[in-house]
Biopython code that builds the backbone (N, CA, C, O; Angstrom):
import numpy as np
from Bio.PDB.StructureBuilder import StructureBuilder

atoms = [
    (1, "UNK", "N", (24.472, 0.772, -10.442)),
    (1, "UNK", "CA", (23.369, 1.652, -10.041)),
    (1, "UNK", "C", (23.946, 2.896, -9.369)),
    (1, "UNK", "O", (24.724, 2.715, -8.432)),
    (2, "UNK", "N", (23.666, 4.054, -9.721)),
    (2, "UNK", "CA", (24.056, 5.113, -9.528)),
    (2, "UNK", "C", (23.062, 5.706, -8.098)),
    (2, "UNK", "O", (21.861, 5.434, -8.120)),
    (3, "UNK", "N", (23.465, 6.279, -7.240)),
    (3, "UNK", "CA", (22.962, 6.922, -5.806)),
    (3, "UNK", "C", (21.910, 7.421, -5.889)),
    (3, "UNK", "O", (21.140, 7.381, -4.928)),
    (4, "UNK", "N", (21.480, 8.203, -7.384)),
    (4, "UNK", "CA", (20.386, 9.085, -7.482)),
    (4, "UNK", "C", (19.581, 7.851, -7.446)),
    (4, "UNK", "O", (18.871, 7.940, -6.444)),
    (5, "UNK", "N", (19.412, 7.032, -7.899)),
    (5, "UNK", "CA", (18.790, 5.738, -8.415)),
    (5, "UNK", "C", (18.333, 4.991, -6.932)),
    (5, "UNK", "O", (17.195, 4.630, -6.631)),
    (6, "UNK", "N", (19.463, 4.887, -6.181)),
    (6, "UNK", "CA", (19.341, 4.026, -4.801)),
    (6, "UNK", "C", (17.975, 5.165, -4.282)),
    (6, "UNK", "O", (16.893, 4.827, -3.801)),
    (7, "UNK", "N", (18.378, 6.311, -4.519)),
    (7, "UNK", "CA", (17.534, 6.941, -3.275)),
    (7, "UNK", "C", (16.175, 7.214, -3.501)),
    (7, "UNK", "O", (15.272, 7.313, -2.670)),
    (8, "UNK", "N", (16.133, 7.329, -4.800)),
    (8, "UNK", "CA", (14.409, 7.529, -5.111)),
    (8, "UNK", "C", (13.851, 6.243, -4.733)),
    (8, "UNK", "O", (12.755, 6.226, -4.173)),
    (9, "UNK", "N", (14.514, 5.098, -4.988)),
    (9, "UNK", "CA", (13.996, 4.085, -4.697)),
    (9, "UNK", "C", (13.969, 3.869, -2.903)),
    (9, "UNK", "O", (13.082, 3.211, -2.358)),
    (10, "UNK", "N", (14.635, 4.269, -2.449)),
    (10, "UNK", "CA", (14.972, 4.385, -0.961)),
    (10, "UNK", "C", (13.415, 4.920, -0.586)),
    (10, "UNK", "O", (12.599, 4.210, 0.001)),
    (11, "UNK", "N", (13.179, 6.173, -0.992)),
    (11, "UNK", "CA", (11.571, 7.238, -0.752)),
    (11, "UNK", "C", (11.231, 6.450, -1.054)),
    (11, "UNK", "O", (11.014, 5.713, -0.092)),
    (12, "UNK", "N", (10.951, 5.954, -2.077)),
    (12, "UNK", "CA", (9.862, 5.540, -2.598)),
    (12, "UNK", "C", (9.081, 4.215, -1.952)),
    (12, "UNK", "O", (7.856, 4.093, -1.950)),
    (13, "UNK", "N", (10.065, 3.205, -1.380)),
    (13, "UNK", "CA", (9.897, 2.070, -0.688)),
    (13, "UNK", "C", (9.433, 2.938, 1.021)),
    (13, "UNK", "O", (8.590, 2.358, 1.705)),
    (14, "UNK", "N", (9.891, 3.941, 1.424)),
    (14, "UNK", "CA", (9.259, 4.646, 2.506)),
    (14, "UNK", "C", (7.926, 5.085, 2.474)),
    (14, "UNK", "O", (7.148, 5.067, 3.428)),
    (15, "UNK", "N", (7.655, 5.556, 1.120)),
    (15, "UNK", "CA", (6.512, 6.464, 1.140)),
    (15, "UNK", "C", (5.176, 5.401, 0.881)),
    (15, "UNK", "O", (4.008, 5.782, 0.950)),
    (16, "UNK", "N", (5.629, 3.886, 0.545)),
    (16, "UNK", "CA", (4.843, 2.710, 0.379)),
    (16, "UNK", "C", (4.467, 2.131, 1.581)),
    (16, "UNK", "O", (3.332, 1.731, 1.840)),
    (17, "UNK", "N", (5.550, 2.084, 2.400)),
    (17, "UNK", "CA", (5.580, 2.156, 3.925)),
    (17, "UNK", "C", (4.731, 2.448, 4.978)),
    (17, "UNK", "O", (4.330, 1.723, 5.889)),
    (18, "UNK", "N", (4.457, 3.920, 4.659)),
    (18, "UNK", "CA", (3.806, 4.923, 5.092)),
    (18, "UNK", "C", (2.112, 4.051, 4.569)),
    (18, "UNK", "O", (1.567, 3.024, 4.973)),
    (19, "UNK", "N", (1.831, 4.813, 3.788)),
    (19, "UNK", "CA", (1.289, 4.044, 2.890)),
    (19, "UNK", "C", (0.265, 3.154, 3.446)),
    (19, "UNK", "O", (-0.892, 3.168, 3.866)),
    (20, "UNK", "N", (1.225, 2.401, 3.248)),
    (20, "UNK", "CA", (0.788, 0.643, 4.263)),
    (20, "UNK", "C", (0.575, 0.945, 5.833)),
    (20, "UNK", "O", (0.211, -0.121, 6.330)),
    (21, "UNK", "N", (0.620, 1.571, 6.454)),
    (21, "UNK", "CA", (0.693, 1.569, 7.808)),
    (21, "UNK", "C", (-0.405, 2.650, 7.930)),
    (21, "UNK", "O", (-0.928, 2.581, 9.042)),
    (22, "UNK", "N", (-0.911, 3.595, 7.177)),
    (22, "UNK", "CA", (-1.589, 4.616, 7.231)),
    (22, "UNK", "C", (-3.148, 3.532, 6.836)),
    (22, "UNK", "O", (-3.992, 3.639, 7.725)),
    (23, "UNK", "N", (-3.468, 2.791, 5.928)),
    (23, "UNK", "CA", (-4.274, 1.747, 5.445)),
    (23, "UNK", "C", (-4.655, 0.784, 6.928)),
    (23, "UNK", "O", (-5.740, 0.810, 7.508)),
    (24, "UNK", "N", (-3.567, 0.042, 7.287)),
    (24, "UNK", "CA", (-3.613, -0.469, 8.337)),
    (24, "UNK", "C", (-4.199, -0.308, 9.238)),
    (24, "UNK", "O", (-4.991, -1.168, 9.624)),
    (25, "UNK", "N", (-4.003, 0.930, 9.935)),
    (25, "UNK", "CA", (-4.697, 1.949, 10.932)),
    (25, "UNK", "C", (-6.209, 2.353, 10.483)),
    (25, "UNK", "O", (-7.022, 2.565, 11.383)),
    (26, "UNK", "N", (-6.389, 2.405, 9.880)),
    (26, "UNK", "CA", (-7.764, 3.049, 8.992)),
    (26, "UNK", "C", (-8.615, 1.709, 9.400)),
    (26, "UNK", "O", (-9.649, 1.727, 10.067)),
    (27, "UNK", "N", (-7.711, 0.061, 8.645)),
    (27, "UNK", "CA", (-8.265, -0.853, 8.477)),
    (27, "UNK", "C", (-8.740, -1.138, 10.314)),
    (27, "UNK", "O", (-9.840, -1.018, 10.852)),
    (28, "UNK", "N", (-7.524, -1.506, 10.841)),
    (28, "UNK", "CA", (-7.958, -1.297, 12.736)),
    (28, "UNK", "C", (-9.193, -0.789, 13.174)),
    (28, "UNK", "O", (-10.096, -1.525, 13.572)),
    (29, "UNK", "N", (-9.309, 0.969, 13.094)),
    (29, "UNK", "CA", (-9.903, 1.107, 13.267)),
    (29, "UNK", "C", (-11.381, 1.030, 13.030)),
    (29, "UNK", "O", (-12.240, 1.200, 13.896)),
    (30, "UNK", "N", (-11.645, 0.675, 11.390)),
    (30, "UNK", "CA", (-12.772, 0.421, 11.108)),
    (30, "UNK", "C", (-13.647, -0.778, 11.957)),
    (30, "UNK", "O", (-14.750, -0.945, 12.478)),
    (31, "UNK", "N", (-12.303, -1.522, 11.708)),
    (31, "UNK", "CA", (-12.595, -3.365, 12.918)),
    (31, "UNK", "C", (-13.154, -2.629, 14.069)),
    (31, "UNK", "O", (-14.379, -2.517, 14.046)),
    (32, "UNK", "N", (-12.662, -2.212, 14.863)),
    (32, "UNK", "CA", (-12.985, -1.948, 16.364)),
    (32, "UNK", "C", (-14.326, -1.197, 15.949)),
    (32, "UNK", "O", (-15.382, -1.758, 16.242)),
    (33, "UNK", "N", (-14.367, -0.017, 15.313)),
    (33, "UNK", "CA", (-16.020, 0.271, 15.206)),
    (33, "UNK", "C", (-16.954, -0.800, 15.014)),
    (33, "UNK", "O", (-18.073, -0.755, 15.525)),
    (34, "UNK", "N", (-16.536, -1.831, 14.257)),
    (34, "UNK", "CA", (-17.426, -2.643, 13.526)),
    (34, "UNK", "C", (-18.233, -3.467, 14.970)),
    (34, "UNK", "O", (-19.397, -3.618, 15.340)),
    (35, "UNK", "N", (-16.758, -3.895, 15.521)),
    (35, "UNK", "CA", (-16.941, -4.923, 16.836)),
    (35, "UNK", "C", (-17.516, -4.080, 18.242)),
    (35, "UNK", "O", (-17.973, -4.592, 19.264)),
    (36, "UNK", "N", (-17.343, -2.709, 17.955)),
    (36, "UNK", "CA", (-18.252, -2.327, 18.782)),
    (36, "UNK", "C", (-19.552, -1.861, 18.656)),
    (36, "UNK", "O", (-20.232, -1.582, 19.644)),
    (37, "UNK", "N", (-19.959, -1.752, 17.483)),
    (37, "UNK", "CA", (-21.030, -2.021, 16.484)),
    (37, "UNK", "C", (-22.402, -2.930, 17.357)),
    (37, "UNK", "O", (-23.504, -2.841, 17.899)),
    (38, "UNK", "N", (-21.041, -3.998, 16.873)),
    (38, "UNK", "CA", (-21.721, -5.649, 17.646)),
    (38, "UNK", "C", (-22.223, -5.702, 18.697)),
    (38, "UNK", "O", (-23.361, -5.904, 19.120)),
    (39, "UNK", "N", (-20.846, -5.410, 19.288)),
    (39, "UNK", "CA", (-21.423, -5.527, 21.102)),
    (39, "UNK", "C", (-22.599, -4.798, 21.793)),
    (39, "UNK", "O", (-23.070, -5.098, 22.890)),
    (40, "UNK", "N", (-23.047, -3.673, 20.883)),
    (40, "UNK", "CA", (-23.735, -2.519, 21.758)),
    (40, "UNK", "C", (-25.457, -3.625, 20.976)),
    (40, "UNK", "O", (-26.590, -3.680, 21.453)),
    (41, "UNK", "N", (-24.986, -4.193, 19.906)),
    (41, "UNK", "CA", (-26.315, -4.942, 19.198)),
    (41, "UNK", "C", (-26.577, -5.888, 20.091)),
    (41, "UNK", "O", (-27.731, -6.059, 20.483)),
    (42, "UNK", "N", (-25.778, -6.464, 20.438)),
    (42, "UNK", "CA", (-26.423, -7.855, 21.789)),
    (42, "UNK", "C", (-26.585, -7.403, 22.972)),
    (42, "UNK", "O", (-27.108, -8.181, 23.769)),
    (43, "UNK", "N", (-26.249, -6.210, 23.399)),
    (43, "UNK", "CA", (-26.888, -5.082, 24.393)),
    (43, "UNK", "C", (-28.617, -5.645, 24.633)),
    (43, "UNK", "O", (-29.383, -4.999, 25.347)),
]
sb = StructureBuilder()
sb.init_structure("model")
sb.init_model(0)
sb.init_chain("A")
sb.init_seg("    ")
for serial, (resi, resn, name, xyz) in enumerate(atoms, 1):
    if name == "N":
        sb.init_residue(resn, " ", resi, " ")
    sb.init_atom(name, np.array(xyz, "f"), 0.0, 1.0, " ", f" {name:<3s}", serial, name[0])
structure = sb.get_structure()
């Protein structure tokens, strides 16, 4: 395997990364709206 090869794959496993962690956060935060959603409903 040639370097050019390692490294796109290198980005590319980063930019999936990203990616995933950018989703994550989104996903978090939706939760916490949701659950505070809730709480303000049994208010």
């Amino acid at each position: 395997m040639n370097i050019d090869n390692k490294a796109l794959i290198i980005i590319k496993i980063k930019a999936d990364a990203r990616k995933l962690t950018n989703e994550h956060t989104f996903f978090r935060r939706l939760l916490n709206k949701v659950t505070q959603l809730n709480l303000f409903s049994y208010l």
